[in-house]
FILOKE-903653 format. One record per atom (N, C-alpha, C): residue in one letter; x, y, z. Coordinates in steps of 0.1 Angstrom, whole numbers, padded with zeros to 4 digits, always signed. Atoms other than C-alpha are relative to their C-alpha. Last residue first. Layout:
BEGIN
AXYZ ...
//
This chain:
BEGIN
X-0001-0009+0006 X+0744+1246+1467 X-0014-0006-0013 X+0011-0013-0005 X+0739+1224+1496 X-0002+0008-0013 X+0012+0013-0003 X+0758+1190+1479 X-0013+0012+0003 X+0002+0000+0011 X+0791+1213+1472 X-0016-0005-0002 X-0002+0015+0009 X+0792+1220+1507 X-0008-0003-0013 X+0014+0009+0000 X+0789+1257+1518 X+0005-0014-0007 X-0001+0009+0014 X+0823+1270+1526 X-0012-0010+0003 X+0007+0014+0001 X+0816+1295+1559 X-0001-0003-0015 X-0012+0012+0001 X+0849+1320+1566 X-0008-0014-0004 X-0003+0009-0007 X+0822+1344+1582 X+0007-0008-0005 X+0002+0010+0006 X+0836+1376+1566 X+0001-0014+0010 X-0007+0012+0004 X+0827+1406+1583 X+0002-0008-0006 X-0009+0003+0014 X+0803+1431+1570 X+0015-0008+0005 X+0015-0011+0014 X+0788+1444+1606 X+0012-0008-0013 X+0003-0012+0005 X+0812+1417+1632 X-0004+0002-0012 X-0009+0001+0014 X+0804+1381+1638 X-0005+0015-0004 X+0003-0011+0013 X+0787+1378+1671 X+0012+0000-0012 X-0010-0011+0006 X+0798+1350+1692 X-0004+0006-0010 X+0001-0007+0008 X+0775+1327+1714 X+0009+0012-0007 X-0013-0011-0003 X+0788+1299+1736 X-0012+0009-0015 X-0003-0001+0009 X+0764+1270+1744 X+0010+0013+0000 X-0008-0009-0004 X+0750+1246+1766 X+0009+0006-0010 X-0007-0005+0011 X+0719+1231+1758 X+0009+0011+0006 X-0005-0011-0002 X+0700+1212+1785 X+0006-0001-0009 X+0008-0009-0007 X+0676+1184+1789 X+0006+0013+0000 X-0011-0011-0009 X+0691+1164+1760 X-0013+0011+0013 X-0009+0009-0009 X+0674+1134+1742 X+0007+0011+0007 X+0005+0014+0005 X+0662+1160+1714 X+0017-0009+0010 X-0007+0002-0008 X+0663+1200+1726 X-0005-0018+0000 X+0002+0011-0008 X+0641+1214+1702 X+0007-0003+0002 X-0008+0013+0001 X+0648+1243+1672 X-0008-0008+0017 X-0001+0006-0013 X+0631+1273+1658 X+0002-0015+0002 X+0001+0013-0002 X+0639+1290+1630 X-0003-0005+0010 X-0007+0011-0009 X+0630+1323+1615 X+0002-0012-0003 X+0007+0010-0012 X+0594+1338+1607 X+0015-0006+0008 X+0008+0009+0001 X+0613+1370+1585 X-0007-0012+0014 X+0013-0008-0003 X+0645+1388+1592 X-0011-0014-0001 X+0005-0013-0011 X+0681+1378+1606 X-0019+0006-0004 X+0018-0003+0007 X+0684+1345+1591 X-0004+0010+0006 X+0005-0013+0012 X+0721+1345+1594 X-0010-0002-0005 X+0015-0003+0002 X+0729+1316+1622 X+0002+0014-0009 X-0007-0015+0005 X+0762+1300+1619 X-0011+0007-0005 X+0010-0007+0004 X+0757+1268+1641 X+0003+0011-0010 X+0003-0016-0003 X+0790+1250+1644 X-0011+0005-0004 X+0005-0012+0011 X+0793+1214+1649 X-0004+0014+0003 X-0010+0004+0012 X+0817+1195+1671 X-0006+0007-0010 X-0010-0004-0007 X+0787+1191+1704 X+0011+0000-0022 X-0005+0000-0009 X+0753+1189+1684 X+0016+0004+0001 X-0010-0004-0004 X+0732+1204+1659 X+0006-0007+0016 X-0007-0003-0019 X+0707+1186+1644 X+0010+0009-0002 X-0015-0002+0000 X+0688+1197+1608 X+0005-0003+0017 X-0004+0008-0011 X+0652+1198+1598 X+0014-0002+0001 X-0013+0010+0004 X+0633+1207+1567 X+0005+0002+0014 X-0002+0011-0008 X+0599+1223+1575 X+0015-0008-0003 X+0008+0010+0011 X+0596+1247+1550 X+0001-0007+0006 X+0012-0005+0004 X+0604+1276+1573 X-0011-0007-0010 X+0006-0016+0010 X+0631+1263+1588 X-0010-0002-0005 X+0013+0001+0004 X+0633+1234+1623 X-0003+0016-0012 X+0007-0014+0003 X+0662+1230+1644 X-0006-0003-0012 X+0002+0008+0014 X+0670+1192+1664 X-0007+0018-0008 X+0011-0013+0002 X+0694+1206+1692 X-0007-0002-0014 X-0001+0003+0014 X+0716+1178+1708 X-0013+0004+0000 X+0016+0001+0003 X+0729+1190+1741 X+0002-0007-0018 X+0005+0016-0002 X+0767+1200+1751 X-0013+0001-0003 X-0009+0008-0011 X+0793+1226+1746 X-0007-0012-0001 X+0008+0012-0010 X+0771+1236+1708 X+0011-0002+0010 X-0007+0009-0003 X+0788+1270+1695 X-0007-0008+0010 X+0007+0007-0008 X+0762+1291+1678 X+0009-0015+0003 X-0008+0015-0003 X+0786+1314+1656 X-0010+0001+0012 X-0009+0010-0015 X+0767+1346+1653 X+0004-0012-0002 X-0014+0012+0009 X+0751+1370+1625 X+0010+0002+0010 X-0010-0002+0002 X+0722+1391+1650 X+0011-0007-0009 X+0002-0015-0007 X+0687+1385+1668 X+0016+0009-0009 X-0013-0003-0001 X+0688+1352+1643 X-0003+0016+0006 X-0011+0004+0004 X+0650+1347+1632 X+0016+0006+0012 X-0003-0014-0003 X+0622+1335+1654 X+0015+0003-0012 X-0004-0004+0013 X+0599+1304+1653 X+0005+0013+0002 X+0003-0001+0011 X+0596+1290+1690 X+0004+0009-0012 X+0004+0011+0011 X+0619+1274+1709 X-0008+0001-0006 X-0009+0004+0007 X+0633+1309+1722 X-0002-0014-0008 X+0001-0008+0010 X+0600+1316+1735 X+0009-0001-0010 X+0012+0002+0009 X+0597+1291+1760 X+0002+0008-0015 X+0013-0006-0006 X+0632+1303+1777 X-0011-0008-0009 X+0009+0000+0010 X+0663+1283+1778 X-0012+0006+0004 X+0010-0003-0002 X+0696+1284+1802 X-0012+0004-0015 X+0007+0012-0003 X+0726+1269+1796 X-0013+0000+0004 X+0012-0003-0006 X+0742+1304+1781 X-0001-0015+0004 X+0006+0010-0001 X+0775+1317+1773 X-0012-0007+0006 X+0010+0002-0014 X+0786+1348+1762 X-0002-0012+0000 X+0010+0019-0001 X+0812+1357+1734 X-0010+0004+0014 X+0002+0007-0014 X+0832+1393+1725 X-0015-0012+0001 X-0005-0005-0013 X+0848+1412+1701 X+0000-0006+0011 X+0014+0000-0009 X+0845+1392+1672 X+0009+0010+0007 X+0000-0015-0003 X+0867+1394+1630 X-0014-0001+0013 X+0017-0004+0007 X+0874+1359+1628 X+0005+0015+0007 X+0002-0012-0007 X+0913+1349+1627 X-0012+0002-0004 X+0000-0017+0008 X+0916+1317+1611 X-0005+0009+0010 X-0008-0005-0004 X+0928+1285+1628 X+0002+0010-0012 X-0006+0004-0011 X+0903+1259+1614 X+0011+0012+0000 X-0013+0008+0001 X+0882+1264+1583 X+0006+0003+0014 X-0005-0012-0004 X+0844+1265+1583 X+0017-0002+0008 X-0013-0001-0007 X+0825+1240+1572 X-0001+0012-0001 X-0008-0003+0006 X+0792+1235+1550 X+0011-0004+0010 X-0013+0004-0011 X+0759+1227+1553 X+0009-0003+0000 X-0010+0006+0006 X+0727+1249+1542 X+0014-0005+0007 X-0013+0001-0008 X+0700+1262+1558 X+0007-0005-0011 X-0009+0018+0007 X+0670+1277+1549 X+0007-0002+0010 X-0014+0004-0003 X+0644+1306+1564 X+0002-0014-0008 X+0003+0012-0006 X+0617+1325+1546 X+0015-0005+0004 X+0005-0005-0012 X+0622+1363+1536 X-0002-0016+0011 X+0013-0001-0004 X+0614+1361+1502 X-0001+0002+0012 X+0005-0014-0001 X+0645+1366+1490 X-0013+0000+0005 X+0003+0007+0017 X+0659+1330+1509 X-0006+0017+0005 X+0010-0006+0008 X+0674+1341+1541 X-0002-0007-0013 X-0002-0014+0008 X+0703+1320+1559 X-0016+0006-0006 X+0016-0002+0004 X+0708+1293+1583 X-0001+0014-0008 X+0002-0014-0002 X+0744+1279+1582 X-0016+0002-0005 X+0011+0001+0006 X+0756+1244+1591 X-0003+0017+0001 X+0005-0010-0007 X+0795+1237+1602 X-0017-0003-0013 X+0010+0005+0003 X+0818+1207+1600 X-0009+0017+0004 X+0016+0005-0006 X+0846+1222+1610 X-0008-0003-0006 X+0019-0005+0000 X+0875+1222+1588 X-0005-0004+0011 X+0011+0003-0008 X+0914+1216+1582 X-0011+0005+0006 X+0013+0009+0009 X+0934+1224+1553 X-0011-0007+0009 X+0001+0011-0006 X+0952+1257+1570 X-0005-0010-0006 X+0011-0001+0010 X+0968+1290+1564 X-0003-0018+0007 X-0005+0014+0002 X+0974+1309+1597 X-0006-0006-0011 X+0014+0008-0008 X+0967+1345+1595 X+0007-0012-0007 X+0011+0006+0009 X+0998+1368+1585 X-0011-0009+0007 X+0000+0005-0002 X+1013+1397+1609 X-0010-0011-0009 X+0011+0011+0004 X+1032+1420+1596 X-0002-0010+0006 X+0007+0013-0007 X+1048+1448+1621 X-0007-0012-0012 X+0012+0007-0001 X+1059+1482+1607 X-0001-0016-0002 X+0001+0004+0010 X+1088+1499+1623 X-0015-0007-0003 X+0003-0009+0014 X+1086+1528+1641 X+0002-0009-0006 X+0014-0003+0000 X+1076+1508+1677 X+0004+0012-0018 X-0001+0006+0015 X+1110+1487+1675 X-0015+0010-0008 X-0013+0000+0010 X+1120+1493+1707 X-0002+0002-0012 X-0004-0019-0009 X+1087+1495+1728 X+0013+0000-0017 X+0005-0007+0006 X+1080+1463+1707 X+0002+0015-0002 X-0008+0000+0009 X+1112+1447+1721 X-0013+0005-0009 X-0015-0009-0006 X+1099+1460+1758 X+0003-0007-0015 X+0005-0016+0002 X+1060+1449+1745 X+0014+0005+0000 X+0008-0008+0012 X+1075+1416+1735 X-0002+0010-0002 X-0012+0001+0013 X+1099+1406+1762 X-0004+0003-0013 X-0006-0013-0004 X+1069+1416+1785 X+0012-0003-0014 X+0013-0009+0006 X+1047+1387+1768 X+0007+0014+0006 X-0002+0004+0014 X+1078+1360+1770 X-0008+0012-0003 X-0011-0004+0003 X+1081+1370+1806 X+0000+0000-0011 X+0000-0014-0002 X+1043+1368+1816 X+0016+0006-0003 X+0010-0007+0013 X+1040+1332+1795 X+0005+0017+0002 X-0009+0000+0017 X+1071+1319+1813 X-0004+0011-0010 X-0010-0009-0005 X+1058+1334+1850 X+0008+0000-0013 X+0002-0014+0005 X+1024+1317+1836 X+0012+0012+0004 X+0004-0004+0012 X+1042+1282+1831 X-0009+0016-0002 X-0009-0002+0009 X+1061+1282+1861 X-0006+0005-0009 X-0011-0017-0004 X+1033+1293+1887 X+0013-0001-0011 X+0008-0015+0005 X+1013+1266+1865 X+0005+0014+0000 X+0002-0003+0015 X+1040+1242+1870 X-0002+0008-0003 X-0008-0013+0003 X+1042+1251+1907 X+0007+0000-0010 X+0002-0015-0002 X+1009+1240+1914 X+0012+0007-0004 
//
């Protein structure tokens, strides 16, 4: 216990020593770069075809970049409706915690998602996807919107294209 009370009395000193040498310094201007990196997620992304029908494709997504979100939710809870065919209510990262989720586009092709892969749903119109919960009784997950004209950071694999 009196690690922790160390380590956030460090954190809360190090984070005032900031604002008070910010205070100071507040007319000059600040850069700060985004980290560069060679390491990846594994990631899969569902997207539109012009017609309106859903794909996917399966790519990455690089490690220790700044996304443009505001705010996450998380769910372990499933309704009937949500396993059937629907598209993307929004462009989100669909972070698997736990389950293995077998999803299902419009031409029948087929895809898991479990724990280490990132969903990256963008099929916002048309029938959708809907997915099944395979060997798992529960899907736990984190949802994160990806702000209007952000960039999701998703490198389709040469193989999808």
């Amino acid at each position: 216990m009196k690690n922790i009370v160390k380590g956030i009395s460090f954190v809360l000193a190090l984070s005032t020593f900031g604002f008070m040498n910010a205070q100071h310094k507040k007319h000059k201007n600040v850069s700060v770069s985004t980290e560069k990196t060679t390491e990846f997620i594994p990631a899969i992304r569902l997207v539109n075809n012009p017609d309106g029908s859903c794909t996917f494709e399966k790519g990455q997504i690089p490690t220790l970049k700044h996304m443009n979100t505001t705010t996450f939710w998380m769910s372990n809870k499933t309704e009937e409706w949500e396993k059937n065919a629907h598209p993307a209510p929004r462009r989100q990262y669909v972070i698997t915690l736990k389950g293995n989720i077998k999803f299902k586009v419009t031409d029948g092709s087929t895809f898991m998602i479990t724990p280490g892969t990132i969903l990256l749903a963008e099929d916002l119109k048309g029938k959708g996807h809907s997915w099944d919960m395979v060997h798992s009784k529960e899907w736990e997950r984190l949802y994160v919107p990806i702000a209007e004209d952000a960039d999701d950071f998703f490198i389709a694999d040469k193989a999808s294209n």
